[in-house]
C-alpha positions in Angstrom: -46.0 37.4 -5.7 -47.5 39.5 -2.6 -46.5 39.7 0.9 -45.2 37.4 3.4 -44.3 37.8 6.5 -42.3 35.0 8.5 -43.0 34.8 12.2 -43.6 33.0 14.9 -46.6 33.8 17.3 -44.5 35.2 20.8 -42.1 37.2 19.0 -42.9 41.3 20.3 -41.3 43.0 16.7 -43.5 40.4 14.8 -46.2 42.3 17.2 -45.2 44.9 15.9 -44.9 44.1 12.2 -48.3 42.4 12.5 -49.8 45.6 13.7 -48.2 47.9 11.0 -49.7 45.7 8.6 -53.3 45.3 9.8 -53.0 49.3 10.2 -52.5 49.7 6.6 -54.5 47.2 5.2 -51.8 45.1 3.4 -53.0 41.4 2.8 -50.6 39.2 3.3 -49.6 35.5 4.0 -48.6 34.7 7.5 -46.0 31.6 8.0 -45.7 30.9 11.5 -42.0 29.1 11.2 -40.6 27.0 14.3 -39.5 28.4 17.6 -36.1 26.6 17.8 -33.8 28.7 15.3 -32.2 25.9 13.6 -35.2 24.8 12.0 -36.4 27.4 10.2 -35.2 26.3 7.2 -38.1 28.1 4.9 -36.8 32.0 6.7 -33.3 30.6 5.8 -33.9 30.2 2.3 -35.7 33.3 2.1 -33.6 35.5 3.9 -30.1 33.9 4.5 -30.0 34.2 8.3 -32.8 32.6 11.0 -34.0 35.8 12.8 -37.7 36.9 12.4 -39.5 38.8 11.6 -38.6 38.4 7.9 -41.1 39.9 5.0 -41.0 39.5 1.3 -42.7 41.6 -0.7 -42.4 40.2 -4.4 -38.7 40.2 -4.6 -37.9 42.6 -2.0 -36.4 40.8 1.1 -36.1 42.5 4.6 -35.0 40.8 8.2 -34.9 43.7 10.2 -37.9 45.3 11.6 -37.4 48.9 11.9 -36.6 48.0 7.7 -39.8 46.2 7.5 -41.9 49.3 9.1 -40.1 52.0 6.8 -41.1 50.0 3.8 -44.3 49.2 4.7 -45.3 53.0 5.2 -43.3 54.1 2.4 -45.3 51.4 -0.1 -48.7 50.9 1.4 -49.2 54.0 4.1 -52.0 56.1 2.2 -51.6 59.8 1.4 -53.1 62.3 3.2 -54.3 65.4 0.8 
């Protein structure tokens, strides 16, 4: 199951979330989901509400990007000896 992050393309804390991961070097899938709120159905499945950003990471499911950023460095941010 690997990551995906829900976004759309204007969005400055999907910036953000972008960034973190390209910093890290975490593959993941990117689904670009409508601008108008209402239709994005696929984030409401996934997450229960229509806000992005919105990653999955197998069955981990976080809406909130200060969330998103915590998890990504505790789970992927490499160890410095």
């Amino acid at each position: 199951m690997g990551v995906t992050l829900y976004h759309v393309d204007w969005c400055p804390d999907c910036e953000v979330v972008r960034q973190k991961l390209a910093e890290l070097g975490v593959p993941y899938d990117g689904v670009i989901v409508p601008d108008f709120r209402p239709m994005r159905t696929r984030v409401y499945e996934v997450s229960g509400q229509y806000y992005v950003p919105v990653l999955t990471d197998g069955d981990t499911v976080l809406s909130e990007t200060h969330e998103i950023l915590s998890h990504l460095d505790t789970h992927y941010a490499k160890s410095v000896s």
